[in-house]
N, CA, C and O atoms as a GROMACS GRO file, in nm:
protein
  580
    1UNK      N    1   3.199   4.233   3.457
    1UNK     CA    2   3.071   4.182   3.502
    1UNK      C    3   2.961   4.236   3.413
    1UNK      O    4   2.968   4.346   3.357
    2UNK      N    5   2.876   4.167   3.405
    2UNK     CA    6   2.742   4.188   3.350
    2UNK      C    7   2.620   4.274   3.385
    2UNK      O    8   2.547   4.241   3.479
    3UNK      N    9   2.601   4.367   3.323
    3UNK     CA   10   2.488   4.467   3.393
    3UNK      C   11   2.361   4.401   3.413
    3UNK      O   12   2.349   4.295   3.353
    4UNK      N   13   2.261   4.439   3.486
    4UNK     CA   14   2.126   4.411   3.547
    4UNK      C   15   2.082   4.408   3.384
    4UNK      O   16   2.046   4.298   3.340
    5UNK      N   17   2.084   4.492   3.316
    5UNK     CA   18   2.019   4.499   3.151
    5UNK      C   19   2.062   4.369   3.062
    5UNK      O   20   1.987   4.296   2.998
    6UNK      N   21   2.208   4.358   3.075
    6UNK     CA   22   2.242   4.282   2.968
    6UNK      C   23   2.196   4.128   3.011
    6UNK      O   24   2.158   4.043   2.930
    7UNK      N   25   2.209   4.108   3.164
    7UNK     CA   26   2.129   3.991   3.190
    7UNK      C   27   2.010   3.956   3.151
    7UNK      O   28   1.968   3.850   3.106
    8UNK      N   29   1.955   4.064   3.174
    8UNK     CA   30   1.750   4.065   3.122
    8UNK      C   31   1.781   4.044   2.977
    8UNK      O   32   1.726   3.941   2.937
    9UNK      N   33   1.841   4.096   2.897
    9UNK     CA   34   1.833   4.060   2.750
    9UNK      C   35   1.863   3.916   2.792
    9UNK      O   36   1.769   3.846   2.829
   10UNK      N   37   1.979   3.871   2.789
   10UNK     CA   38   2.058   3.779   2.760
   10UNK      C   39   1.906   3.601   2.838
   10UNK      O   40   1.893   3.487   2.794
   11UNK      N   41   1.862   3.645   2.910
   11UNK     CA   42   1.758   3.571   2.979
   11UNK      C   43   1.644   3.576   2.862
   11UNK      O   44   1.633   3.469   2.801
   12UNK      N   45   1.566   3.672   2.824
   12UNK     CA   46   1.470   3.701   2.770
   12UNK      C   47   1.490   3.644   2.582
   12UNK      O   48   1.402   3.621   2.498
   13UNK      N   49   1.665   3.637   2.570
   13UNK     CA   50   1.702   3.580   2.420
   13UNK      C   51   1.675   3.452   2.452
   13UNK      O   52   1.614   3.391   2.364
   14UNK      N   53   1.706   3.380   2.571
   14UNK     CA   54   1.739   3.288   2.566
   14UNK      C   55   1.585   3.186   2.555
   14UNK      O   56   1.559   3.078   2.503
   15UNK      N   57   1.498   3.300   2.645
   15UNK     CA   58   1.341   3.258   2.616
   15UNK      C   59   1.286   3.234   2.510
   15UNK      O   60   1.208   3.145   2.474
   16UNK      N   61   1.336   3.329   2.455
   16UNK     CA   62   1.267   3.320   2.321
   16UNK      C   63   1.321   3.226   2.249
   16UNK      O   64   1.235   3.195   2.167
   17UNK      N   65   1.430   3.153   2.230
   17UNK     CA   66   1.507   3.048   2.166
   17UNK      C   67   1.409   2.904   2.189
   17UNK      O   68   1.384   2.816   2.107
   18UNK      N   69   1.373   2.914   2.311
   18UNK     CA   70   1.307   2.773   2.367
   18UNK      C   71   1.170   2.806   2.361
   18UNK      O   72   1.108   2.708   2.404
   19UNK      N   73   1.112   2.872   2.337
   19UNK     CA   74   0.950   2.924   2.295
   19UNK      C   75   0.927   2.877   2.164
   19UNK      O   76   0.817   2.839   2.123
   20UNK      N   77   1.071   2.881   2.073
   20UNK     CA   78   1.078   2.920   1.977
   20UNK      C   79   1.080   2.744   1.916
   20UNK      O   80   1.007   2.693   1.832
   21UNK      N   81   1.169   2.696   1.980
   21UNK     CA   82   1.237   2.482   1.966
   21UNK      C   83   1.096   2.423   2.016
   21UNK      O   84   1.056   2.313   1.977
   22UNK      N   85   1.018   2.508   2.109
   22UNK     CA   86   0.907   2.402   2.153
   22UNK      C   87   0.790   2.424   2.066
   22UNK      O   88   0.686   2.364   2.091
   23UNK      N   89   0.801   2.519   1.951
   23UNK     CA   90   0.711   2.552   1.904
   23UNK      C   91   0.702   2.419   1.773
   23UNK      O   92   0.602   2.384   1.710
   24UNK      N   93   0.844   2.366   1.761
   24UNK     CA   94   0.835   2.301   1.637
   24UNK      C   95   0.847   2.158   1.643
   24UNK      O   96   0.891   2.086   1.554
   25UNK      N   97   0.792   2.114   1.793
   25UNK     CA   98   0.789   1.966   1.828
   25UNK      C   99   0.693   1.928   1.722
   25UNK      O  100   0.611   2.007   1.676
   26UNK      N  101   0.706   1.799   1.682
   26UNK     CA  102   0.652   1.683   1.565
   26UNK      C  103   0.591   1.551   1.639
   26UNK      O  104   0.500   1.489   1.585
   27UNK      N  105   0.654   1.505   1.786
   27UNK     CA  106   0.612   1.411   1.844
   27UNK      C  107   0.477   1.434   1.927
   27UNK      O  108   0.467   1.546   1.977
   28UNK      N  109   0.380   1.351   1.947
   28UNK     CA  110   0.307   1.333   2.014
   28UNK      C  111   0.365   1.290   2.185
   28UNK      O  112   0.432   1.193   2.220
   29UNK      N  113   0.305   1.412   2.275
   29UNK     CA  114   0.391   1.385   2.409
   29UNK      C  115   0.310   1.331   2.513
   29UNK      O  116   0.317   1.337   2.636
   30UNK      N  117   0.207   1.259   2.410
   30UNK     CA  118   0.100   1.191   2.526
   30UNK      C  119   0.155   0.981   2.476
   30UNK      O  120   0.108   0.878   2.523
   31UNK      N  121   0.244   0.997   2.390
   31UNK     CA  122   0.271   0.809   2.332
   31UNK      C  123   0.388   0.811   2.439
   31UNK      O  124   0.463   0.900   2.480
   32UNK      N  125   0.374   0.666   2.469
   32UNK     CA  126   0.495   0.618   2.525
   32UNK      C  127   0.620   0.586   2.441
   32UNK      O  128   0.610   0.493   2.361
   33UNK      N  129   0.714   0.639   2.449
   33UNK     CA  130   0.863   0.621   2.392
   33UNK      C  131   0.811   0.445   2.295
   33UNK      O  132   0.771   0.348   2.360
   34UNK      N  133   0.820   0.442   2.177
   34UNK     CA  134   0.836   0.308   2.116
   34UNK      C  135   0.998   0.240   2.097
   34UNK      O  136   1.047   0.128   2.100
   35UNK      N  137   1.035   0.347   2.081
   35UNK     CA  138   1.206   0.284   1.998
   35UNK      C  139   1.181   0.296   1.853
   35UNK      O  140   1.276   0.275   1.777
   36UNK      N  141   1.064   0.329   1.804
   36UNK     CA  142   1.086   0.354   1.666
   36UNK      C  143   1.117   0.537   1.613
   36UNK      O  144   1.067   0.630   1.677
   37UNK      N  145   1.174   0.551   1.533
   37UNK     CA  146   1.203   0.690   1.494
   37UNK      C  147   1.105   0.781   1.482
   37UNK      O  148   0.983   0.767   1.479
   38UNK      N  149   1.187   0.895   1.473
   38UNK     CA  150   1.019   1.020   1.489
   38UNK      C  151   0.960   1.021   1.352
   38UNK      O  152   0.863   1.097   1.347
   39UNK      N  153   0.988   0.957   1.234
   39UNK     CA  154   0.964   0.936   1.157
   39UNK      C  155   0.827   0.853   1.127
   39UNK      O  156   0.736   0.888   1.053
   40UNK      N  157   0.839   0.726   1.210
   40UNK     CA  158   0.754   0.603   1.262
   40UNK      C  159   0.647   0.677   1.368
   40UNK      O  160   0.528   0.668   1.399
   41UNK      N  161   0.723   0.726   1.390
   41UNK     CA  162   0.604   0.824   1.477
   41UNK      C  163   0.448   0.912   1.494
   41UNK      O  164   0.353   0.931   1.570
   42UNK      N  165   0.521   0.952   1.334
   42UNK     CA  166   0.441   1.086   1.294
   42UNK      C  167   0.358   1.038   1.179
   42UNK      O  168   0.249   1.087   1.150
   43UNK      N  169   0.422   0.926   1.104
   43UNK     CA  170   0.335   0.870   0.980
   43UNK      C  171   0.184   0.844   1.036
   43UNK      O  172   0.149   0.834   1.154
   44UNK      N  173   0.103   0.834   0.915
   44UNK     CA  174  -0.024   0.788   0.900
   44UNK      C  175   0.012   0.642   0.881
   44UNK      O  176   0.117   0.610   0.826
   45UNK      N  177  -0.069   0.558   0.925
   45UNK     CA  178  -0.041   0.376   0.918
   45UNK      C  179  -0.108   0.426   0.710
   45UNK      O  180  -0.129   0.538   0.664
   46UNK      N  181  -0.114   0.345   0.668
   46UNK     CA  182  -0.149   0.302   0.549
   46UNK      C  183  -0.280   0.218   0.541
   46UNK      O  184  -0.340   0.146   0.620
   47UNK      N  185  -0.294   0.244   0.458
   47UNK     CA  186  -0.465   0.226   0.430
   47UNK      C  187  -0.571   0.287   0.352
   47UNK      O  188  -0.550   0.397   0.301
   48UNK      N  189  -0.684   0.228   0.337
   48UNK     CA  190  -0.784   0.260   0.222
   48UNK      C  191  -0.849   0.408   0.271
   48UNK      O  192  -0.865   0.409   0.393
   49UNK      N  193  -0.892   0.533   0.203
   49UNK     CA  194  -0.940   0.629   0.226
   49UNK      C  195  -1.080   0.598   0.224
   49UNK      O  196  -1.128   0.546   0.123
   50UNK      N  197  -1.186   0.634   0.370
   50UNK     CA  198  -1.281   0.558   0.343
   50UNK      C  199  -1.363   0.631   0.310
   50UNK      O  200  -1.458   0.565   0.269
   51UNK      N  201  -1.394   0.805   0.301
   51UNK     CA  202  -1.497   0.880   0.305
   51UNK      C  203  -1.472   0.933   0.151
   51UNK      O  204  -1.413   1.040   0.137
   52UNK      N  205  -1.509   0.873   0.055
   52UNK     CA  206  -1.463   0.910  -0.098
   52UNK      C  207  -1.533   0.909  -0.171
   52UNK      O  208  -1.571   0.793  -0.190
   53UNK      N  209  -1.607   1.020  -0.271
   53UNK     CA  210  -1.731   0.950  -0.376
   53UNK      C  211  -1.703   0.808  -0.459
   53UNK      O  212  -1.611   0.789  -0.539
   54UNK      N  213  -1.833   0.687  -0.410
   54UNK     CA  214  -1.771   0.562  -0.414
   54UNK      C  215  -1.841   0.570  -0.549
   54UNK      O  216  -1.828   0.468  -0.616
   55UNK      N  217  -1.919   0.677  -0.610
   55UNK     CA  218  -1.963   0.668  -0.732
   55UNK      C  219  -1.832   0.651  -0.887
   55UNK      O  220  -1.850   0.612  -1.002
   56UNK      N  221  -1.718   0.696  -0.822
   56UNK     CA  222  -1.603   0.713  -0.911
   56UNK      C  223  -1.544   0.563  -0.943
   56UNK      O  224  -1.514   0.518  -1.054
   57UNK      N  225  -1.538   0.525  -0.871
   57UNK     CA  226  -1.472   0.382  -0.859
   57UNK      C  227  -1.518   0.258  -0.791
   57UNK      O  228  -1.626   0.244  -0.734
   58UNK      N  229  -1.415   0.164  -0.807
   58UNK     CA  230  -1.464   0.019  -0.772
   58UNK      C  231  -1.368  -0.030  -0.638
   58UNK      O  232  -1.392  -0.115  -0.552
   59UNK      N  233  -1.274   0.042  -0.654
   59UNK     CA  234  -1.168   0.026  -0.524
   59UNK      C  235  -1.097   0.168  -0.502
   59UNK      O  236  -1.030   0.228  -0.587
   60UNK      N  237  -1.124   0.211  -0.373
   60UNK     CA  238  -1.133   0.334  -0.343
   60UNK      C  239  -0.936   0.367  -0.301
   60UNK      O  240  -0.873   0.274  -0.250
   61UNK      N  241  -0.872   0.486  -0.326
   61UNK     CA  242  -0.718   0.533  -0.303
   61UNK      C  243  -0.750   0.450  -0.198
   61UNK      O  244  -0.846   0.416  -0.128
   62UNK      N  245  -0.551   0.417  -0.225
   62UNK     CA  246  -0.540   0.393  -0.102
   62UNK      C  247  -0.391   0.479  -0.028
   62UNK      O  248  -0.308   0.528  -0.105
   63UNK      N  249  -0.379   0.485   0.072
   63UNK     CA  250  -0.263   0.586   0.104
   63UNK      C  251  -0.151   0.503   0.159
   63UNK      O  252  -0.166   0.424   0.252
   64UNK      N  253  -0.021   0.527   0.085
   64UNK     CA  254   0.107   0.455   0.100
   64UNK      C  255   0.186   0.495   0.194
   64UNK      O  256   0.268   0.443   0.270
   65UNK      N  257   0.140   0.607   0.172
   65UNK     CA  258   0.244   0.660   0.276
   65UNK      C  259   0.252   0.818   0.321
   65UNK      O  260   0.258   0.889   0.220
   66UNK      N  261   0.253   0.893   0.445
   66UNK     CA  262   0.220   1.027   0.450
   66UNK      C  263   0.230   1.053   0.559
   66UNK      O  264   0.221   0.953   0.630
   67UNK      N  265   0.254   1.200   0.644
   67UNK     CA  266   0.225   1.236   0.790
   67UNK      C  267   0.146   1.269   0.796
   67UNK      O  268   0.065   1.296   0.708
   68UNK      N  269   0.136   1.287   0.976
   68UNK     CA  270   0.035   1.317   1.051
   68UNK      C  271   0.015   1.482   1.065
   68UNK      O  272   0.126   1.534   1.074
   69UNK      N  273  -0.061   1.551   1.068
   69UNK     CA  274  -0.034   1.741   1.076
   69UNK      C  275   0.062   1.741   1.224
   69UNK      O  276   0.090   1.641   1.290
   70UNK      N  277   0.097   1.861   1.251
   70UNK     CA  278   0.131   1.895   1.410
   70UNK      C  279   0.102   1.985   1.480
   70UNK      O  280   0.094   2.108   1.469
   71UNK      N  281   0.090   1.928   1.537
   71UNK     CA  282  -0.055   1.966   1.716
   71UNK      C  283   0.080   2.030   1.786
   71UNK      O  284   0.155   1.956   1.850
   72UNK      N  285   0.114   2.193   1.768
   72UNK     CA  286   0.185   2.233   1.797
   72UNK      C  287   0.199   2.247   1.975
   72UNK      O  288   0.111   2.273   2.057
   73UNK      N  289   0.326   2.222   1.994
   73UNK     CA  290   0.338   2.239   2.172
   73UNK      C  291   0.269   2.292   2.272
   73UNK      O  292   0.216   2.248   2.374
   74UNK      N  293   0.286   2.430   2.205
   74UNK     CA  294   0.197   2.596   2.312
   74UNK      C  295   0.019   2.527   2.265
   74UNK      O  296  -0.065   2.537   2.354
   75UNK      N  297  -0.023   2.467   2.142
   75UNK     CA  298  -0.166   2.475   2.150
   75UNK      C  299  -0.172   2.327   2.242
   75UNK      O  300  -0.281   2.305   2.295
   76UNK      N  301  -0.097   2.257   2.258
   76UNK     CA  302  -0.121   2.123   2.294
   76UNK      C  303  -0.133   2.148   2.499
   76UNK      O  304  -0.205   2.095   2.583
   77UNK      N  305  -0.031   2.244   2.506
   77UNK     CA  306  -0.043   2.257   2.638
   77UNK      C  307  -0.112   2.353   2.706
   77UNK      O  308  -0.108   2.372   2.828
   78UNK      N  309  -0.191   2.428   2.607
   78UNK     CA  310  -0.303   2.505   2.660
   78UNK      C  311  -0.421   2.484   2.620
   78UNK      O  312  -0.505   2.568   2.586
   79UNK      N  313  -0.433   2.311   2.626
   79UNK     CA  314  -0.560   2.279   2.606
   79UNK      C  315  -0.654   2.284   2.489
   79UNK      O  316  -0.764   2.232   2.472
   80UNK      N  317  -0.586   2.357   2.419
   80UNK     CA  318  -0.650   2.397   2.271
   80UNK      C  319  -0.672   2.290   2.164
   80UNK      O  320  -0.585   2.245   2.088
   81UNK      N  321  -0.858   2.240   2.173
   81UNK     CA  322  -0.862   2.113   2.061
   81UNK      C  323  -0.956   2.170   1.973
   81UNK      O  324  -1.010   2.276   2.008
   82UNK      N  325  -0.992   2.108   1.842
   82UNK     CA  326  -0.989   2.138   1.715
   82UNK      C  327  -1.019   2.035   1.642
   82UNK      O  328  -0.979   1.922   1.672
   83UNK      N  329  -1.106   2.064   1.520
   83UNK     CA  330  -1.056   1.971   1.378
   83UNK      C  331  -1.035   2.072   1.245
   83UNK      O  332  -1.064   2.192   1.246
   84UNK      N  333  -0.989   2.013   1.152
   84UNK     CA  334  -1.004   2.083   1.036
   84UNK      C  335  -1.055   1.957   0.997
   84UNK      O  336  -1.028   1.850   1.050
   85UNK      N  337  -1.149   1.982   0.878
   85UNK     CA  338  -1.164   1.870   0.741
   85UNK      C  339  -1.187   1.983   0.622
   85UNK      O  340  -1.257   2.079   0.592
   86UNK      N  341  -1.054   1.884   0.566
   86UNK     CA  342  -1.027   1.891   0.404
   86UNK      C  343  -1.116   1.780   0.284
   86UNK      O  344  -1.144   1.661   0.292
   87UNK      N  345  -1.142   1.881   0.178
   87UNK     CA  346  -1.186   1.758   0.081
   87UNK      C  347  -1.086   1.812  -0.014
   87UNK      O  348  -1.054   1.931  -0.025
   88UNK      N  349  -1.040   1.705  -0.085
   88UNK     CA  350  -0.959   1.698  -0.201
   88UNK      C  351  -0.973   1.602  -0.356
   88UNK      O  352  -1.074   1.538  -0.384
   89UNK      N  353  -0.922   1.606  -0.394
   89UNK     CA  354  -0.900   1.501  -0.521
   89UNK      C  355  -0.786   1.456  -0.503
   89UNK      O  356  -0.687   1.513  -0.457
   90UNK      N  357  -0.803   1.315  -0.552
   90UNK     CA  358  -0.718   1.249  -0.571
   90UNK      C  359  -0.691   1.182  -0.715
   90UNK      O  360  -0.758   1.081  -0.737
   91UNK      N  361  -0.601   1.226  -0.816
   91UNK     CA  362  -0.602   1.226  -0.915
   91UNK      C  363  -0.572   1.087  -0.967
   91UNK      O  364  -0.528   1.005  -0.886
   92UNK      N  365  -0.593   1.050  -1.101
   92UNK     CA  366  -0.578   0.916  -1.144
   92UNK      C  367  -0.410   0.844  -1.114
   92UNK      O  368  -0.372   0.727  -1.112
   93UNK      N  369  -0.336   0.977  -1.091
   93UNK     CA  370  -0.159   0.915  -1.067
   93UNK      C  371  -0.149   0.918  -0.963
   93UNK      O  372  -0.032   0.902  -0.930
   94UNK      N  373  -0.237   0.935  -0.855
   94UNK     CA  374  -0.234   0.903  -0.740
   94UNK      C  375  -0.204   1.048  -0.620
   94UNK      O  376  -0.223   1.051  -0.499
   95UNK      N  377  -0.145   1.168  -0.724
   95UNK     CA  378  -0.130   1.278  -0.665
   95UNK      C  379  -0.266   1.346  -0.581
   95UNK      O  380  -0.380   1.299  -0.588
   96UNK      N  381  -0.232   1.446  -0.514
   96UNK     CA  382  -0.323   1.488  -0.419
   96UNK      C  383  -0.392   1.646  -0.541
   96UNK      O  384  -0.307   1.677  -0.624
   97UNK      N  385  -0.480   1.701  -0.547
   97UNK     CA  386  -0.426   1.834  -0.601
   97UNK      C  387  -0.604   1.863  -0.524
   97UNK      O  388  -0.674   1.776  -0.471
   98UNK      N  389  -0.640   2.020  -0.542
   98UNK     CA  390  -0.764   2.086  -0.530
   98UNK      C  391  -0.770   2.040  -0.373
   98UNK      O  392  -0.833   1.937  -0.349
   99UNK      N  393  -0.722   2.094  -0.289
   99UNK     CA  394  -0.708   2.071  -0.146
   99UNK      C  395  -0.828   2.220  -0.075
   99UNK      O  396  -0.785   2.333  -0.094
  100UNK      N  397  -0.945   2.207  -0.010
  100UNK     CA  398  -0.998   2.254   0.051
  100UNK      C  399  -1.044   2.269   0.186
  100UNK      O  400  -1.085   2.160   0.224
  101UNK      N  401  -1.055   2.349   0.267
  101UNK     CA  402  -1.122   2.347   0.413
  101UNK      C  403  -1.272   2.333   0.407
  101UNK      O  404  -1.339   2.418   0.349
  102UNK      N  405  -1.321   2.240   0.458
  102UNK     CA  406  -1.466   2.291   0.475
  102UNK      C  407  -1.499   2.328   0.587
  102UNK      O  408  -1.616   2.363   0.602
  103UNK      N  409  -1.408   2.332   0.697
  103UNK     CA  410  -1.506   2.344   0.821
  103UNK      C  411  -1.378   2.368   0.904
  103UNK      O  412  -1.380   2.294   1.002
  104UNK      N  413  -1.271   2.441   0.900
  104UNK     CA  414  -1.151   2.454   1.009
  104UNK      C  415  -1.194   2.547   1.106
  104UNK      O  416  -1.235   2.661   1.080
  105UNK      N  417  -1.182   2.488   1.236
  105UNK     CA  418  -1.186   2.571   1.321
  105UNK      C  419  -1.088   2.676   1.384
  105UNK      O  420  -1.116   2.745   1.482
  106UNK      N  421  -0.972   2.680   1.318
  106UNK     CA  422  -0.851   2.673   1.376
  106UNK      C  423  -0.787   2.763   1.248
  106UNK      O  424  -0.887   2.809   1.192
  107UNK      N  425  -0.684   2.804   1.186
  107UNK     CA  426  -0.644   2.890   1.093
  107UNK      C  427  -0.561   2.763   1.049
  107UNK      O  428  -0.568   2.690   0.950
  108UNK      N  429  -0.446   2.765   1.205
  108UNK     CA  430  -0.352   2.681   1.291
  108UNK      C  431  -0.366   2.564   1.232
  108UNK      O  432  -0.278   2.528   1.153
  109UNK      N  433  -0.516   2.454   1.268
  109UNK     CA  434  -0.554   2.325   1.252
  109UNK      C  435  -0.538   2.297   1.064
  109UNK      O  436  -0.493   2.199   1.004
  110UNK      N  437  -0.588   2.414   1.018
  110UNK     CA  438  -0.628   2.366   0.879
  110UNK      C  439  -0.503   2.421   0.807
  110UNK      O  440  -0.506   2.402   0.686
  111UNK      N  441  -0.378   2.495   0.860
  111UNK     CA  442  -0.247   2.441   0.763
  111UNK      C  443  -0.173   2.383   0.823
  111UNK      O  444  -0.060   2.423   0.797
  112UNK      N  445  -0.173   2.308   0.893
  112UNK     CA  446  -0.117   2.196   0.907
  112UNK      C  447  -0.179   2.091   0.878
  112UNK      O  448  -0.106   1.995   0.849
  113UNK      N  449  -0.306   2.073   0.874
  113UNK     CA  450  -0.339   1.944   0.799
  113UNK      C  451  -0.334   1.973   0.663
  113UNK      O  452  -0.315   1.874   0.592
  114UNK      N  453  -0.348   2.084   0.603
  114UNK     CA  454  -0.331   2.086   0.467
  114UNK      C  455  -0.140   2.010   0.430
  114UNK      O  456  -0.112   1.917   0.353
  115UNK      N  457  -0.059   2.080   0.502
  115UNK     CA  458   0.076   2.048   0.480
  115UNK      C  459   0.053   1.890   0.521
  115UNK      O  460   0.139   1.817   0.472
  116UNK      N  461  -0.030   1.834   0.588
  116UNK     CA  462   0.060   1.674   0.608
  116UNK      C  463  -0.031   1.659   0.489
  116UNK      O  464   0.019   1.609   0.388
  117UNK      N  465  -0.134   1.688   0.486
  117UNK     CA  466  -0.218   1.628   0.346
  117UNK      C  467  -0.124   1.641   0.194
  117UNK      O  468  -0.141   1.564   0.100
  118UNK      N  469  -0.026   1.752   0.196
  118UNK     CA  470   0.031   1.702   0.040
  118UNK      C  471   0.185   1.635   0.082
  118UNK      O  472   0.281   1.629   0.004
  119UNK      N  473   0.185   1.589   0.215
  119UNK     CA  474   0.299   1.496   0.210
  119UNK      C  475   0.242   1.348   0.172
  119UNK      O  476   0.324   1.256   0.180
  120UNK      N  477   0.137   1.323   0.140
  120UNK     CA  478   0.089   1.130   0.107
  120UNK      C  479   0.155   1.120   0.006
  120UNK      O  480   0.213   1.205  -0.061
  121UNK      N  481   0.142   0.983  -0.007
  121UNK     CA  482   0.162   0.934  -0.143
  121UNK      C  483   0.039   0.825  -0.193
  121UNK      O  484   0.060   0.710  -0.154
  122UNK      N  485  -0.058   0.839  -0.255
  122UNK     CA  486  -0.121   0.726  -0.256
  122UNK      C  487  -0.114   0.628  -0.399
  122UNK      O  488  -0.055   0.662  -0.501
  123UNK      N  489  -0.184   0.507  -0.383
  123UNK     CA  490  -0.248   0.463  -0.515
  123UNK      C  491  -0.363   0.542  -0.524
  123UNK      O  492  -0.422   0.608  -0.439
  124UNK      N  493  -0.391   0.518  -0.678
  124UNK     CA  494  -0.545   0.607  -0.678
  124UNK      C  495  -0.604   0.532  -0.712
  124UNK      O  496  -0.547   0.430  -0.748
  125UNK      N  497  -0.765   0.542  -0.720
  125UNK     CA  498  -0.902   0.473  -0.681
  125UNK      C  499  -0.887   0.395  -0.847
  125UNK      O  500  -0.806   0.435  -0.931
  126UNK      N  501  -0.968   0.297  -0.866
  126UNK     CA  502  -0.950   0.187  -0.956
  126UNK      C  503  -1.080   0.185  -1.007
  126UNK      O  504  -1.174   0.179  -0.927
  127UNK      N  505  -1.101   0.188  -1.119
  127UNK     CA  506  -1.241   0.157  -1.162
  127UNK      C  507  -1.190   0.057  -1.292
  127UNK      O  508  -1.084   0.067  -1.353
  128UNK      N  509  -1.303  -0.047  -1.317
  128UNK     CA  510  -1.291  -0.129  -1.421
  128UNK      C  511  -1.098  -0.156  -1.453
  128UNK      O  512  -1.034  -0.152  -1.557
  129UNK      N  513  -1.065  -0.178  -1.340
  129UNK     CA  514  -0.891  -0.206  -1.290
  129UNK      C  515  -0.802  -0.110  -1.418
  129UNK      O  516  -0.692  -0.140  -1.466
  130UNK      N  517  -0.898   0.023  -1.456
  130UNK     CA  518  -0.808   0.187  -1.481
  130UNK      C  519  -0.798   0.279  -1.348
  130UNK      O  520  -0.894   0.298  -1.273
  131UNK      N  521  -0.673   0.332  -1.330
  131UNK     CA  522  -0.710   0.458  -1.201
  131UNK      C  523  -0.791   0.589  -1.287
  131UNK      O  524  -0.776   0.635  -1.401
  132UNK      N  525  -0.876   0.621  -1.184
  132UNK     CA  526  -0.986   0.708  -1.175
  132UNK      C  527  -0.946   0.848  -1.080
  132UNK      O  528  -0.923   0.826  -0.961
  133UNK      N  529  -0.938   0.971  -1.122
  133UNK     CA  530  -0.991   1.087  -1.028
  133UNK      C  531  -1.134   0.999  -0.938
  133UNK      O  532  -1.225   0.916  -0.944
  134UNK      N  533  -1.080   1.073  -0.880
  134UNK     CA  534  -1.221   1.062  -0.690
  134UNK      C  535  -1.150   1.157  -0.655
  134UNK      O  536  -1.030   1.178  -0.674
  135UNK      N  537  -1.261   1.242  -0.580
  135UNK     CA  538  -1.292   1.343  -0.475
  135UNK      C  539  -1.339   1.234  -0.314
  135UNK      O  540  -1.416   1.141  -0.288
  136UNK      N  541  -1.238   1.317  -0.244
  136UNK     CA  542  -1.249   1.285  -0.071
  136UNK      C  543  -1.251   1.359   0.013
  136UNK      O  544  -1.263   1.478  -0.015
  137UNK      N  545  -1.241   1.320   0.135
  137UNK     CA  546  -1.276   1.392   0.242
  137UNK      C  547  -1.206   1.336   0.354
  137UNK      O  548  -1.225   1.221   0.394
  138UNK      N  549  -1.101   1.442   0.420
  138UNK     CA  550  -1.048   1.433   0.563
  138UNK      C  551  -1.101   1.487   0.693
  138UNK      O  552  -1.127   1.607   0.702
  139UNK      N  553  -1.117   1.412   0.784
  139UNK     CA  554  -1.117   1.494   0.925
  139UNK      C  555  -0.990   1.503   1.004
  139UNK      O  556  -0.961   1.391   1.048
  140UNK      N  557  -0.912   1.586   1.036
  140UNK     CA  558  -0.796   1.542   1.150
  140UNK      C  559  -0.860   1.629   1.254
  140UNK      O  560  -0.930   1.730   1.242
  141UNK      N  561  -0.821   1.568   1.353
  141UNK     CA  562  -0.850   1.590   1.536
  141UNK      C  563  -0.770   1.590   1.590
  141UNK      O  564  -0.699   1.495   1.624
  142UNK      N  565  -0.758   1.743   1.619
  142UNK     CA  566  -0.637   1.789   1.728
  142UNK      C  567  -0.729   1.770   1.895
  142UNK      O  568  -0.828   1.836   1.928
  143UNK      N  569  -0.652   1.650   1.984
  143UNK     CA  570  -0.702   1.670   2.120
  143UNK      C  571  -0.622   1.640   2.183
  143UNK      O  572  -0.532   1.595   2.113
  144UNK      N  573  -0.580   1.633   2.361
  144UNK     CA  574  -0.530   1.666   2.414
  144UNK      C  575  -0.556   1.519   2.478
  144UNK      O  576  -0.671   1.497   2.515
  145UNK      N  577  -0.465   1.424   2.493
  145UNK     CA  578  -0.505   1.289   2.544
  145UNK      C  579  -0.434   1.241   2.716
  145UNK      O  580  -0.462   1.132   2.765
   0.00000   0.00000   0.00000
């Protein structure tokens, strides 16, 4: 049989295991089940970046493809909302590089949006139909829906 101790460990490991799995949820637990993958889930839809010096170009990046940051479990269920905004460049090959915080409230908020921020892939901004460096600007909003 099992001592009063080895139970308390064996309880308290087991806590920590699931403290530990809920810490690294990716889904949003306020969407209704789609049937599409957590993949489909977590992406950014695609689309033109709209907050971008429009002085650089004539048709502003556009983003192909990329995630969303994650609004970790424990902050999601203790109410904890937030933004970070990043400004970055977006280079003429479409890469992301010079990634900054201007305003994170959060340590939390602003690396994880930094990490979904160098998962994109975009086109980059078009001037006289050459790609152009442009400098942009993200907001992500962590809230509790």
């Amino acid at each position: 049989m099992f001592s009063q101790r080895t139970s308390r460990v064996a309880l308290a490991a087991r806590l920590v295991c699931l403290l530990a799995a809920s810490g690294c949820a990716t889904q949003d637990v306020s969407r209704e089940p789609s049937g599409g993958s957590l993949d489909e889930q977590i992406a950014m839809p695609p689309g033109t970046l709209s907050d971008c010096d429009r002085a650089d170009f004539d048709q502003p990046p556009k983003l192909i493809s990329g995630g969303l940051p994650l609004y970790l479990v424990g902050r999601r269920l203790s109410g904890l909302e937030g933004s970070a905004t990043l400004k970055f460049t977006v280079l003429s090959d479409g890469r992301i590089d010079d990634i900054q915080a201007e305003s994170p409230e959060s340590r939390s908020f602003r690396d994880h949006s930094v990490i979904a921020l160098r998962t994109w892939k975009l086109e980059p901004a078009l001037k006289d139909g050459a790609p152009v460096t442009t400098s942009c600007k993200m907001r992500f909003i962590y809230e509790v829906k």
